[in-house]
C-alpha positions in Angstrom: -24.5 -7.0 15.7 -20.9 -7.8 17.1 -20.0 -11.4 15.4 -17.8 -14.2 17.1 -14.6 -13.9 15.3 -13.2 -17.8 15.6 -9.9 -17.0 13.5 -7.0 -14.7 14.1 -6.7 -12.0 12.2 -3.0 -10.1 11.7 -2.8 -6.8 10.1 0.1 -6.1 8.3 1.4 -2.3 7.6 2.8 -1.2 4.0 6.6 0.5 3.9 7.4 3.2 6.4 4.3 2.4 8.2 6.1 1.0 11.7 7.8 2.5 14.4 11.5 2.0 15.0 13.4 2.4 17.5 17.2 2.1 18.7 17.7 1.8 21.9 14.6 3.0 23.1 14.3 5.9 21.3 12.6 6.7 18.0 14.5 6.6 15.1 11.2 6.9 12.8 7.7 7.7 14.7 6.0 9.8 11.9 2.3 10.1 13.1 -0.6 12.9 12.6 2.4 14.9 11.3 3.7 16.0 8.5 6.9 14.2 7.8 9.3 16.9 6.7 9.3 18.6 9.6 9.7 15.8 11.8 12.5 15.0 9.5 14.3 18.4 9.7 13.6 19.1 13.6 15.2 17.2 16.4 18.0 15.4 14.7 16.1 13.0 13.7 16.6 11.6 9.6 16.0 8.7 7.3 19.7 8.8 7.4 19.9 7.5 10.5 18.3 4.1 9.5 20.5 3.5 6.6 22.0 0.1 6.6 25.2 -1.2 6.3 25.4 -4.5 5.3 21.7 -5.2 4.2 21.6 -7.1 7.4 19.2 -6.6 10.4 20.8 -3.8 13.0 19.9 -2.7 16.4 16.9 -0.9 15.0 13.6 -2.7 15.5 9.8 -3.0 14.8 7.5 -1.4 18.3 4.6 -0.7 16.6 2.3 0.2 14.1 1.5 3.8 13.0 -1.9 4.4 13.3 -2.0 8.1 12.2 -1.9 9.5 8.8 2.0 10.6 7.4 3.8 11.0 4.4 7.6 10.8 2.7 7.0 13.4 -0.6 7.8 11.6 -3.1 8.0 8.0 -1.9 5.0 7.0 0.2 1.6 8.3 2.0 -0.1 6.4 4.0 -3.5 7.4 5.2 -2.9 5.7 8.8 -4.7 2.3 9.9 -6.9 3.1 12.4 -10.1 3.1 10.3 -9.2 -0.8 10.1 -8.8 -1.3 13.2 -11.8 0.1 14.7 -14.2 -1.5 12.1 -12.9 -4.7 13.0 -13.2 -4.1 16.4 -16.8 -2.7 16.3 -17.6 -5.8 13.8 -16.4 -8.8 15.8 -15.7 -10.4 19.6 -11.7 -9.5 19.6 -9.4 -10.0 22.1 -7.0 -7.5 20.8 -3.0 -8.5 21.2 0.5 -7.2 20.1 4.0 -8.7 18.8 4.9 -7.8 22.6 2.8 -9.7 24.6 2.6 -13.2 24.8 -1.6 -13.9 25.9 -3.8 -15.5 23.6 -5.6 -13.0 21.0 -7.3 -13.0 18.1 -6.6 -9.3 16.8 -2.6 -8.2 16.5 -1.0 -5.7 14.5 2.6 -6.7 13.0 5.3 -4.0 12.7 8.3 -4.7 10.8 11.8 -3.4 10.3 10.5 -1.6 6.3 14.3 -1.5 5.6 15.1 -5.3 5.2 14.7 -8.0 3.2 11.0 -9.0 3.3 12.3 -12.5 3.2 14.0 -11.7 7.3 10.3 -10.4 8.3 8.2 -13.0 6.7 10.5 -15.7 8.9 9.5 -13.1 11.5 5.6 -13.6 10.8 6.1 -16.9 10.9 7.6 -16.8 14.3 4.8 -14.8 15.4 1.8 -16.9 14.2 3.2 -20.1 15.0 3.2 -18.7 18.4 0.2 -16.9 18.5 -2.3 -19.2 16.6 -1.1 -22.5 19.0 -2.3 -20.2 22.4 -5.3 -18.8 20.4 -6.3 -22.0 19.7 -6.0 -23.3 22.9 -7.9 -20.3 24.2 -11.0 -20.5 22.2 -11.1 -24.0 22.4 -10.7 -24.1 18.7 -8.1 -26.7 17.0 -9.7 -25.4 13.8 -8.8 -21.4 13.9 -6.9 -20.4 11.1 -4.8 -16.8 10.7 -6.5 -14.3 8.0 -3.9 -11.4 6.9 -4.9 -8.0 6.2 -2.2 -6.6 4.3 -1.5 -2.8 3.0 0.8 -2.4 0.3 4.1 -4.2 0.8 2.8 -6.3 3.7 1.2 -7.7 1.5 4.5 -9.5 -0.1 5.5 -10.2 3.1 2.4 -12.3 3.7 2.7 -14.5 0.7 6.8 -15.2 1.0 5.7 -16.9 5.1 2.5 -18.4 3.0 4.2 -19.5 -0.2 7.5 -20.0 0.4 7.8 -20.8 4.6 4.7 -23.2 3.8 2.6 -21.0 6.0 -0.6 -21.6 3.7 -1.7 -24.8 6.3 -2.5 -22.2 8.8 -4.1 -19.5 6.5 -7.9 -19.2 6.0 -7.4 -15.8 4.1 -4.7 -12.7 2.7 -6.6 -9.5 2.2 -4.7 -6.9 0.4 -4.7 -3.3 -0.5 -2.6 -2.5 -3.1 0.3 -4.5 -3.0 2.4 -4.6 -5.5 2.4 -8.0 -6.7 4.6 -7.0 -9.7 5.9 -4.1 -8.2 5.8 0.0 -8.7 7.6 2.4 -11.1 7.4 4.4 -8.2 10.5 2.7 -6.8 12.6 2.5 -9.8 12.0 6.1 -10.2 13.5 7.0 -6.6 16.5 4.0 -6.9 17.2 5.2 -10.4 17.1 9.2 -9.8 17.5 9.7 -6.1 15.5 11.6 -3.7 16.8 15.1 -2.9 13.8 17.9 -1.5 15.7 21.3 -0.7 18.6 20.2 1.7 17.3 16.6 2.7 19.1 14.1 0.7 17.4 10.5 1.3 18.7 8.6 -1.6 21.3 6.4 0.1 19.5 5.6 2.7 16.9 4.5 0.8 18.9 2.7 -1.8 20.6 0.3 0.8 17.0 -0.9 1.7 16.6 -4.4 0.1 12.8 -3.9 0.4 12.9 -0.7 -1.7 14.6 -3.4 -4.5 12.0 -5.7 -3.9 9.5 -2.8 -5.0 11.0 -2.6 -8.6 8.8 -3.6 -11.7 9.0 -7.5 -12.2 7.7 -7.4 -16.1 9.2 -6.1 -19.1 7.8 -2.3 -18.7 12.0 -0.4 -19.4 11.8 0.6 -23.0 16.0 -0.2 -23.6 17.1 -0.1 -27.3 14.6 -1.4 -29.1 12.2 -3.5 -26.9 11.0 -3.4 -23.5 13.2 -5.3 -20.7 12.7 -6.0 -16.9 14.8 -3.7 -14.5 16.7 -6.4 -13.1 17.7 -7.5 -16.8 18.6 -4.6 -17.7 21.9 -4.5 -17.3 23.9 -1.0 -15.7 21.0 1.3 -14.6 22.1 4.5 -13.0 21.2 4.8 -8.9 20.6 0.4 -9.6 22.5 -1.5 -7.6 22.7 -4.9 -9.7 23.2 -7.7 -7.2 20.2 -6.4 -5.2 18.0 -6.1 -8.1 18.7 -9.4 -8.9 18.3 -10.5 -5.8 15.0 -8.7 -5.3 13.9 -10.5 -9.0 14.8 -13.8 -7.3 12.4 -12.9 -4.6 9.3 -12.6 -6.6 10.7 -16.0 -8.6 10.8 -18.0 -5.3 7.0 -16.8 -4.2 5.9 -18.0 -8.4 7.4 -21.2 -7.9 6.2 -22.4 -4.7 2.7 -20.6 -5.8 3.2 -23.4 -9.3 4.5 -26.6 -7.2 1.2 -25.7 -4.2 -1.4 -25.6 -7.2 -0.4 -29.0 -8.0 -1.5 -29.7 -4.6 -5.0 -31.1 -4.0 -5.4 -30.2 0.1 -3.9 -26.7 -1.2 -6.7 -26.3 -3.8 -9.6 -27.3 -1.8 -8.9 -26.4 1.4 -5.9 -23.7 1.2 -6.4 -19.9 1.7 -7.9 -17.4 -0.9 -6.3 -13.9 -1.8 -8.8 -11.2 -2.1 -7.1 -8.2 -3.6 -8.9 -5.2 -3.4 -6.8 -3.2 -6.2 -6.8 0.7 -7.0 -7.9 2.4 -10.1 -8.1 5.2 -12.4 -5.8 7.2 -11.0 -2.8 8.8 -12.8 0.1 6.1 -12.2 3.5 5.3 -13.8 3.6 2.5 -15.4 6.3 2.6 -17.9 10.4 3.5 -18.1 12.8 4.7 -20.5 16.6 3.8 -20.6 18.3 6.8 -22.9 21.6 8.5 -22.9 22.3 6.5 -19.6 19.2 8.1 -17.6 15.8 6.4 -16.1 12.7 8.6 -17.3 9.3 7.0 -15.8 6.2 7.6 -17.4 2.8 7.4 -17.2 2.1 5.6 -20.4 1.5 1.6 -20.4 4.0 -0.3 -22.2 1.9 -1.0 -25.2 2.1 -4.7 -25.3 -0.2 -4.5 -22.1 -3.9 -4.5 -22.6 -5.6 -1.0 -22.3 -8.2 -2.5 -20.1 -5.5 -2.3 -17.3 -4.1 0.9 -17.7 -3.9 3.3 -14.6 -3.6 2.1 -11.0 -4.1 3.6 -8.0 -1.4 6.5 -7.9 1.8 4.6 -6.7 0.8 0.6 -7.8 -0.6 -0.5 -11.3 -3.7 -1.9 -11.7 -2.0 -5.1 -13.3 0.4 -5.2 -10.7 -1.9 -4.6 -7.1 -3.3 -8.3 -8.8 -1.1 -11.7 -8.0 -0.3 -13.6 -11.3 -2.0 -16.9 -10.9 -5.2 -14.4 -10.2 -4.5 -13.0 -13.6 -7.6 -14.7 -15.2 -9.8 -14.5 -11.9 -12.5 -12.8 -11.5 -12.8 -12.1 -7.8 -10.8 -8.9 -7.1 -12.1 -6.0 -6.2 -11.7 -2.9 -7.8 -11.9 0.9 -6.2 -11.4 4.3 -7.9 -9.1 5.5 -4.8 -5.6 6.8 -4.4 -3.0 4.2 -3.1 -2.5 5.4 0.6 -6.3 5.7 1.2 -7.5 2.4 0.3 -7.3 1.3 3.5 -9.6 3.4 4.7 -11.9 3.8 1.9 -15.3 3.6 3.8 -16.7 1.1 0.2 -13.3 -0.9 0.8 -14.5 -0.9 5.0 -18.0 -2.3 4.5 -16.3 -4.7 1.7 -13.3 -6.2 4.0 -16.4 -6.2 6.5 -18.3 -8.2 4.3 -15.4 -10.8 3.8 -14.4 -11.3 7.4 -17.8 -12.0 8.4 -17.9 -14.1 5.4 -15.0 -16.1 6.5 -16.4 -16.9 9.9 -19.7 -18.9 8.1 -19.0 -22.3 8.3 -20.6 -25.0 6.3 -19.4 -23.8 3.4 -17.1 -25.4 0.8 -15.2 -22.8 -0.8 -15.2 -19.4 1.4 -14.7 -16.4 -1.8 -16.8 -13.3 0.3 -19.1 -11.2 -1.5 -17.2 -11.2 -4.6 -16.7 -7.6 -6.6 -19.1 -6.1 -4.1 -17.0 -2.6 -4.7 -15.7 -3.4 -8.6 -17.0 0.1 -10.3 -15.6 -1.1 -14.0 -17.7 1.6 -16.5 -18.9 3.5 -13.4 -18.3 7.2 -12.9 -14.8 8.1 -11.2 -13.2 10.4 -10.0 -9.1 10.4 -10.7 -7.0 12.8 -9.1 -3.6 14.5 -9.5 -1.9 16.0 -7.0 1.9 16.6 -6.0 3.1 15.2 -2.3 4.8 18.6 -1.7 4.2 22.2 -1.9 6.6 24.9 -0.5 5.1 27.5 1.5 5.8 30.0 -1.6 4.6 28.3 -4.2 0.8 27.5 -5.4 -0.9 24.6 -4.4 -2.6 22.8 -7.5 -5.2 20.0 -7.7 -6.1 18.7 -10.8 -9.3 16.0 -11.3 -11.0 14.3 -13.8 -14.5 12.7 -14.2 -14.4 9.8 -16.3 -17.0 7.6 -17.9 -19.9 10.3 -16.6 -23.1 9.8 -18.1 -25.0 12.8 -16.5 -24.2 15.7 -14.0 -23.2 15.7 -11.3 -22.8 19.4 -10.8 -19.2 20.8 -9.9 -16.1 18.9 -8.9 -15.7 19.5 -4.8 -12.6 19.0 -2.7 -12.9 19.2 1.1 -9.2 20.4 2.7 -8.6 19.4 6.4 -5.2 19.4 8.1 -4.2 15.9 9.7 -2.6 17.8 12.5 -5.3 20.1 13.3 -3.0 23.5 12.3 -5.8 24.8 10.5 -9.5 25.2 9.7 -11.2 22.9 7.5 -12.1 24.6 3.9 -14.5 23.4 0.9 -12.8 24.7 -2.3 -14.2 24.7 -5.6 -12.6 23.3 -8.6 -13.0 25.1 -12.1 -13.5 23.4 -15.4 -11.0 23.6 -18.0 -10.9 21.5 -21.7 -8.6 18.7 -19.8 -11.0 18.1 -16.3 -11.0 20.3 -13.3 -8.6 21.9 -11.4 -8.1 24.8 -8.6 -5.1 26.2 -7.2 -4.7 27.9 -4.0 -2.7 30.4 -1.7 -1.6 30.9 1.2 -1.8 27.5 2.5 0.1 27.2 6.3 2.5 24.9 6.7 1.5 21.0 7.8 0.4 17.8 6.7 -3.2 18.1 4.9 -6.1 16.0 3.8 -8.1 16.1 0.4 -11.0 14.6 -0.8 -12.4 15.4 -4.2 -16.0 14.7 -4.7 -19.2 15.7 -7.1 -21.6 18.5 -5.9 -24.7 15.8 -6.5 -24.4 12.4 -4.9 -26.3 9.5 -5.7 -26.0 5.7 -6.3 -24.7 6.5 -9.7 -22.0 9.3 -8.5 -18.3 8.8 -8.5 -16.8 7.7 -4.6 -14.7 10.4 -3.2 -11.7 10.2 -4.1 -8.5 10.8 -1.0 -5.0 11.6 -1.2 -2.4 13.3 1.1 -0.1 16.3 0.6 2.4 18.6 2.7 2.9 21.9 2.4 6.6 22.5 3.5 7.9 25.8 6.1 9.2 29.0 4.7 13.3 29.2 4.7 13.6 25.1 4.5 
């Protein structure tokens, strides 16, 4: 049954996944493709979007990417369109965009990835100030409210408009996907060490992003000395620019503060909006550093002053971190064995966020929570998955998996290959147990942007979920 959706909803990408253009022409449109060729054909390059001040440029925002595509070594996104179309099948919408100014009650919201998610949260605030007055009017409702849907990074720039812009009176709900509350090794490790594959050098384009800064760890997880520090304390880090780590620190300090003073705050207690993280798991993540001899080494180990309950993540975000700090002794997260770029389309994260919205829509009810850890899998069967983000066309291919907390067979680890731009057919591979897990490793591979899901032979409502991820396989001579 299609549901009347009284509130607005506004999806919100994770980095690298909006169009920009200059000018009118695309200066990143990755989509359905793999990104290093789109990156080493046609003139087009990350370089091209490095900034020069910090400050916004003539580059802007158009539009979401909907498709599946990949940086190695930085980010993969699954695409959004399984979002989109769930909502859209779920509820009455009256879809809109950032471009057009009639009333609606579904819009995605591209952002410039580069800047300061302080410039695009005064952005979003822009936007739904805008957008909620004419929806209300439209529906006839004074009482709609905005709910955010929020991958990865769009996440924080969601709570800076809510916390720290005030834009909580307007807010019925922020549903995330991974977003790295307290930040990802994932960006120290590329700030700290650079990003070079073959000839394509990204690292200072990337490092002049002050959203890239605002990705670094925010707890003391850099072992320096003799005790574990916080990046931004750290004092000279190779790759680190100082003043924007600081500043990117500060950021995180201004969202806690406001988050301390609103709690204080009865209307905001009893009538505010409610974060529902849904927060990745058991996947090989880094979630540790080491400062020695002048050089960042990440690491997959937890710092060990962290509770092993928490250890792993979902690939690119800690568990600990994908989970906002006054939440830390909540109990209404959800948790998903699933890589970090595919938990937005997770089809047990789907019927979940399904489950909320429609949730959010009862009225009558005094304090709106959803169906709280519909999806949490804690001493369930997983699957975890390891995998790199590029092969080169020479080279092996290697998957490695693990089944953890099993209590009976499920017959052989599965992975199901299918390229995301349709280069090549789709193949079911076998993975072979070793003393360690499972692994496989394959041949011949064509070049392109690919798809894996690792699953168990035997299903059943005690079998691990599939498990997703995305990985390129790079053209001979680059």
């Amino acid at each position: 049954m299609v549901r009347k959706l009284s509130d607005m909803i506004v999806m919100l990408p994770g980095i690298t996944g909006s169009v920009l253009q200059e000018g009118g022409r695309d200066v990143w449109a990755v989509s359905g493709q793999a990104a290093w060729r789109a990156l080493t054909s046609g003139g087009r390059s990350l370089q091209d979007l490095r900034l020069k001040s910090g400050e916004p440029d003539s580059i802007v925002a158009t539009r979401v990417i909907d498709d599946a595509h990949i940086v190695p070594g930085l980010v993969k996104i699954d695409g959004y369109t399984s979002i989109s179309r769930m909502i859209g099948k779920a509820f009455e919408v009256v879809g809109g965009s950032v471009t057009e100014d009639h009333a609606a009650n579904y819009i995605e919201f591209p952002y410039d990835w580069r800047l300061d998610n302080r410039v695009n949260a005064r952005r979003l605030e822009q936007l739904v100030n805008d957008r909620l007055r004419r929806w209300r009017e439209y529906s006839h409702n004074p009482n709609a409210r905005v709910i955010f849907v929020a991958h990865s990074m769009g996440g924080l720039v969601a709570r800076y408009y809510l916390e720290v812009l005030e834009g909580w009176k307007n807010c019925r709900a922020l549903i995330t996907f991974g977003t790295p509350y307290r930040g990802s090794f994932n960006a120290l490790d590329f700030l700290a060490n650079g990003y070079k594959r073959l000839f394509l050098d990204l690292t200072e384009a990337m490092r002049s992003f002050p959203s890239v800064y605002q990705l670094l760890p925010i707890y003391e997880a850099l072992w320096s000395g003799d005790k574990y520090v916080r990046v931004a304390e750290a004092g000279h880090l190779p790759g680190i620019d100082p003043v924007l780590a600081a500043d990117a620190l500060r950021f995180h300090r201004e969202i806690e503060k406001k988050v301390e003073e609103h709690q204080q705050n009865p209307t905001y207690r009893d009538s505010g909006y409610v974060t529902m993280p849904v927060v990745g798991t058991r996947q090989p993540t880094k979630q540790s550093a080491i400062l020695k001899d002048g050089k960042v080494t990440v690491e997959f180990a937890m710092p060990s002053w962290i509770d092993a309950g928490l250890d792993g993540g979902d690939g690119t975000v800690p568990r600990a971190s994908a989970i906002p700090i006054e939440l830390s002794d909540a109990h209404h997260n959800s948790f998903v064995p699933e890589r970090h770029g595919s938990l937005q389309c997770n089809r047990s994260v789907l019927d979940d966020l399904q489950g909320r919205l429609e949730q959010t829509q009862v009225r009558g009810m005094r304090n709106i929570r959803g169906p709280e850890d519909k999806i949490t899998t804690t001493g369930q069967a997983a699957l975890s998955l390891d995998l790199e983000d590029l092969y080169l066309a020479d080279e092996p291919v290697t998957f490695r998996a693990k089944l953890l907390d099993a209590k009976q067979v499920f017959g052989k680890v599965q992975g199901l290959i299918e390229p995301v731009d349709a280069l090549a057919s789709q193949q079911t591979i076998d993975f072979n147990e070793s003393e360690d897990g499972w692994a496989v490793t394959l041949d011949g591979l064509p070049p392109g942007l690919y798809r894996i899901q690792v699953r168990t032979a035997e299903g059943g409502p005690l079998a691990p979920q599939p498990v997703r991820d995305l990985f390129e396989v790079a053209g001979a001579g680059r």
